[in-house]
C-alpha positions in Angstrom: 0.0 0.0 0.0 2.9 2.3 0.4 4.1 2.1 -2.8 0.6 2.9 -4.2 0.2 6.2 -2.0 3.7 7.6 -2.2 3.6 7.8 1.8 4.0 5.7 4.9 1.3 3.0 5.6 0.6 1.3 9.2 -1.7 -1.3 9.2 -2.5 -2.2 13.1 -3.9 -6.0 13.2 -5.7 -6.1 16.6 -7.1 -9.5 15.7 -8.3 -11.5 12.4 -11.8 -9.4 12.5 -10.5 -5.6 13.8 -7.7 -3.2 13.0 -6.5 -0.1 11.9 -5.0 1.6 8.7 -2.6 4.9 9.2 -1.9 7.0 6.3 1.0 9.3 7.0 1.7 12.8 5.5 3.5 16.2 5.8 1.4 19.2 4.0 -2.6 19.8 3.4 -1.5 19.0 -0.8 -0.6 15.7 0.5 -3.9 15.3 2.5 -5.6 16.5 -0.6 -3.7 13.8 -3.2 -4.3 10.7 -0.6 -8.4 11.8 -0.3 -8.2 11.8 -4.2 -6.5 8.8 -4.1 -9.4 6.6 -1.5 -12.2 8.7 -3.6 -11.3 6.8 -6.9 
């Protein structure tokens, strides 16, 4: 997933049936490009 975003991706595996997915970034353009990104 890193590689698709261009940034730093944590995925948090609390068990098989929950978690968490962390999408880092630095500026608002990068904000902007990751939304675009989950939109499509």
């Amino acid at each position: 997933m890193s590689e698709s975003f261009g940034h730093k991706v944590e995925i948090d595996a609390k068990n098989k049936k929950s978690g968490g997915i962390t999408i880092s970034y630095n500026t608002s353009d990068e904000l902007e490009s990751i939304i675009s990104k989950l939109s499509n």
